[in-house]
C-alpha positions in Angstrom: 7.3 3.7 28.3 3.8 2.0 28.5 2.2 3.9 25.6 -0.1 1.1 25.4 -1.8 0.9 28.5 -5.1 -0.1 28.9 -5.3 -1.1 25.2 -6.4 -4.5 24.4 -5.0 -5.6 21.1 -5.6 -8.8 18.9 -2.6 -10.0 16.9 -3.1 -13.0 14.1 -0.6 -15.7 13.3 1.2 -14.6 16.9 2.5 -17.7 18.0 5.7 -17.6 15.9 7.8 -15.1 13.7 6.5 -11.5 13.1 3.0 -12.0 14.8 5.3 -13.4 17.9 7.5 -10.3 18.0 4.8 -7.7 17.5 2.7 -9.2 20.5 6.3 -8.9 22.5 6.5 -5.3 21.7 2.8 -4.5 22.3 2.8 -6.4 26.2 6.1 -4.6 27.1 3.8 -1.6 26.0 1.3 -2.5 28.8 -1.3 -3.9 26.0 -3.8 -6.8 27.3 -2.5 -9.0 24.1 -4.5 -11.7 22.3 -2.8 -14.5 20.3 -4.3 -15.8 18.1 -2.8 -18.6 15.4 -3.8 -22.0 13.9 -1.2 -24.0 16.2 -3.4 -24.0 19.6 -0.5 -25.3 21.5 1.8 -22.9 20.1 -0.3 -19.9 20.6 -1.1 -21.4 24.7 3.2 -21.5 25.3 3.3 -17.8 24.0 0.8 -16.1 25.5 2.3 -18.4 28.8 5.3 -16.7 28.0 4.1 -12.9 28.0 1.9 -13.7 31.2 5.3 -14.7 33.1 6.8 -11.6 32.2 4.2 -9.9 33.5 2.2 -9.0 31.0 -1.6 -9.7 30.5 -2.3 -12.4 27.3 -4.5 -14.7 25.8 -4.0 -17.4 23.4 -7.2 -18.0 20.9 -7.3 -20.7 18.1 -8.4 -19.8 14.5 -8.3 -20.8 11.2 -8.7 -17.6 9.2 -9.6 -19.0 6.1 -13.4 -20.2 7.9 -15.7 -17.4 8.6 -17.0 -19.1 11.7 -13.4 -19.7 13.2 -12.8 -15.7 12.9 -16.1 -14.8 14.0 -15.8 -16.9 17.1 -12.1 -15.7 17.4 -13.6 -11.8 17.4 -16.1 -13.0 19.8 -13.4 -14.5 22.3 -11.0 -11.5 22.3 -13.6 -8.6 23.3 -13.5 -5.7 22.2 -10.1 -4.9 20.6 -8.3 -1.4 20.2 -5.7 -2.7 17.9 -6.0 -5.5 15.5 -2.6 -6.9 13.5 -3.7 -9.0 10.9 -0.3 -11.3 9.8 -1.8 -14.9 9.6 -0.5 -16.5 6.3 0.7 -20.1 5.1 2.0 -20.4 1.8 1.2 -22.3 -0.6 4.8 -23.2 -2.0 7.0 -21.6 -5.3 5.4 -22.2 -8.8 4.8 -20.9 -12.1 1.7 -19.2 -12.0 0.2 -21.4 -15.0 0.8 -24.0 -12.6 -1.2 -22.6 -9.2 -4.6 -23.9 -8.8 -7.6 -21.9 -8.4 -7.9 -23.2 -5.4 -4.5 -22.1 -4.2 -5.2 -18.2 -5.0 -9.0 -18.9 -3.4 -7.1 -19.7 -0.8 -4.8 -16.8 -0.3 -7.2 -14.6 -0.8 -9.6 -15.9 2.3 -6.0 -15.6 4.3 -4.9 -11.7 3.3 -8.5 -10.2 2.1 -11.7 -11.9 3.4 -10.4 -13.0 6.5 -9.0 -9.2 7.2 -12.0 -7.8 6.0 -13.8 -10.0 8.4 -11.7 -8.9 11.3 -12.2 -5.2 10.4 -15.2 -5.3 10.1 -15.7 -7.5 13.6 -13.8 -4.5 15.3 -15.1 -1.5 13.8 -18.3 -1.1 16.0 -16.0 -0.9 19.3 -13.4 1.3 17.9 -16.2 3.9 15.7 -17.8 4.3 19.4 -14.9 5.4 21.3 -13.5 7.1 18.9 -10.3 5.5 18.2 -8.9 2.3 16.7 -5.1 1.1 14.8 -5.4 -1.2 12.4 -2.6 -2.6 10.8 -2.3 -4.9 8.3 1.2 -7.4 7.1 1.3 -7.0 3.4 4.6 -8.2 1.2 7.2 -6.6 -0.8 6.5 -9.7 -3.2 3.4 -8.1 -4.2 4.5 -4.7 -4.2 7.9 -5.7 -6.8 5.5 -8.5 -8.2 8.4 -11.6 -7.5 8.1 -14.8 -9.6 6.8 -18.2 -8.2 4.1 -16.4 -5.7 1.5 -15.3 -8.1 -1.2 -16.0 -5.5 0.1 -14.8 -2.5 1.3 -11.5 -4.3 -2.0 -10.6 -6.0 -3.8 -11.3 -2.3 -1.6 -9.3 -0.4 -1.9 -6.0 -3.4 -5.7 -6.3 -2.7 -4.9 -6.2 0.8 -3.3 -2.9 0.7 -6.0 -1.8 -1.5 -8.4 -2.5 1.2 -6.7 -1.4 3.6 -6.5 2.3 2.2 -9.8 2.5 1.1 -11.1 1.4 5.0 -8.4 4.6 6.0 -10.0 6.7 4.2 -13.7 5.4 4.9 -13.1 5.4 9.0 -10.6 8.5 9.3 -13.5 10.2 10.5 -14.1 7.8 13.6 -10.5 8.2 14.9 -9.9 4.9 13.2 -5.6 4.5 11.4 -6.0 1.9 9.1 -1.8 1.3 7.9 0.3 -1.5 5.8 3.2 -2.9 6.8 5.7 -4.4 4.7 8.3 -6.4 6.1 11.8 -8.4 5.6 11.6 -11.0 8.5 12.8 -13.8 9.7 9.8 -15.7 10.3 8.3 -19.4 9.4 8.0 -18.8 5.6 11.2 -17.3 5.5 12.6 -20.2 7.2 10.4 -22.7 5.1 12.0 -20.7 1.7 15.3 -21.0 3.1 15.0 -24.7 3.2 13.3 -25.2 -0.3 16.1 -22.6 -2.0 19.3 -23.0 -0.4 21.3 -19.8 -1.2 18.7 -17.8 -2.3 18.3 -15.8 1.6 22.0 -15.1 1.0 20.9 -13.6 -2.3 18.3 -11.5 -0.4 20.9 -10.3 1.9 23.3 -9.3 -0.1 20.7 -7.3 -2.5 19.3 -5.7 1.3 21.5 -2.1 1.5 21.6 -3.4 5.4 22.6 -6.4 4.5 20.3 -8.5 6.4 16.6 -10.1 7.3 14.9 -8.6 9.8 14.8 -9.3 13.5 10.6 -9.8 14.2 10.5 -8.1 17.7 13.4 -5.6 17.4 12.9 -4.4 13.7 9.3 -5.1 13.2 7.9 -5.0 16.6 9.0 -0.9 16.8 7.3 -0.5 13.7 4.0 -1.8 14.5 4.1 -0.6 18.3 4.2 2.8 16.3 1.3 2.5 14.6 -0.6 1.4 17.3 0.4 4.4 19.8 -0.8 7.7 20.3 1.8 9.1 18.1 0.4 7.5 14.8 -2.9 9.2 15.4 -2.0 11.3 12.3 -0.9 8.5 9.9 -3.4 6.3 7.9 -3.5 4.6 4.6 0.1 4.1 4.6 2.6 1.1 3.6 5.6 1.7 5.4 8.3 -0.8 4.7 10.4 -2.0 7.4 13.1 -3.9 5.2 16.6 -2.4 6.3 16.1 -0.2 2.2 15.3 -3.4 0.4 12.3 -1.6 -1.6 14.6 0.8 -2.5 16.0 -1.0 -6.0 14.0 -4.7 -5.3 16.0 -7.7 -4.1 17.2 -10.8 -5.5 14.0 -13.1 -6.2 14.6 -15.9 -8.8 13.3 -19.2 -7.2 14.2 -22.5 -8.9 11.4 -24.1 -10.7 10.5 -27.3 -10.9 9.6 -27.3 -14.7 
């Protein structure tokens, strides 16, 4: 099934993990898909990768924390049916006595301003057709408020808070504005594996399915979801693709320096 023909959607922080699988899943829909990431070289070999299956693709450069750098990624794409926003680079584990103002400015311009700037970049297109999906990556480490990612937690809470509020604002114009929370194997979960040996076995074994996600297989479906026809009736919602982990919380208890 092509349920996404003659869509054109834009996915952030594509070239790797999540954003990778998610753009897999839309172009095996029939979607035109933009990639967009930071890594230039990385985002060039995936969209490369799409095109020789087939598919239709694009790689764009951005750094989503500079206004300029997402205006003139917005600019590139055209006019976009379906926006992902899942661009994010941590910042590291620490106390939150201990993370700078400078580190939560920072995750903030990733998971609010640099959405809101995106949403906002896309709403004329989708408000005059009358139809839109936008769906945004938060975290279960905001939602169960883990330890050592203070920053990144409170950003990604005032994600979903935006994210609901724009649902409700732009239900009118045909417009599904919905939160995904996932339990991945991506770069960060990679990067945390290496910096706390044992704890992803932790995760695991706390996950009722035992396991970390597969990006494409068990996130891709999720988010192809939400951008099809068949969402047209869900917005505002976080739905948590992590094999039950929500259900009683995982296993979070980094090693601290201090």
């Amino acid at each position: 099934m092509r349920q996404l023909e003659g869509r054109r959607a834009l996915v952030t922080g594509a070239a790797d993990g999540i954003g990778l699988g998610i753009a897999r899943r839309f172009a095996a829909a029939g979607a035109y898909v933009v990639i967009a990431d930071i890594d230039a070289d990385a985002a060039s070999q995936a969209a490369a990768q799409l095109m020789s299956n087939g598919a239709q693709a694009q790689a764009i450069a951005v750094d989503v924390i500079d206004k300029a750098s997402v205006s003139a990624m917005m600019a590139a794409a055209g006019p976009v049916d379906i926006l992902v926003n899942n661009a994010y680079r941590g910042s590291g584990i620490a106390r939150i006595e201990n993370k700078s103002d400078d580190v939560f400015n920072s995750a903030l311009s990733m998971n609010l301003w640099a959405v809101k700037w995106t949403m906002e970049a896309a709403l004329p297109h989708m408000k005059a057709q009358g139809w839109g999906r936008i769906i945004n990556m938060a975290s279960l480490n905001g939602v169960n408020a883990h330890m050592g990612s203070a920053d990144y937690n409170a950003s990604k809470e005032a994600l979903r808070a935006y994210t609901r509020t724009a649902a409700r604002e732009w239900a009118a114009f045909g417009i599904c504005c919905n939160i995904i929370c996932p339990a991945a194997w991506s770069a960060s979960s990679r990067r945390m594996a290496a910096m706390q040996p044992g704890m992803i076995d932790q995760i695991n074994a706390a996950n009722p399915m035992g396991r970390l996600g597969d990006p494409e297989a068990d996130i891709g479906g999720v988010a192809l979801f939400l951008a099809s026809e068949d969402a047209r009736y869900i917005t505002g919602n976080t739905l948590f693709a992590d094999g039950g982990a929500h259900i009683n919380g995982v296993a979070w208890a980094p090693a601290f320096e201090d």
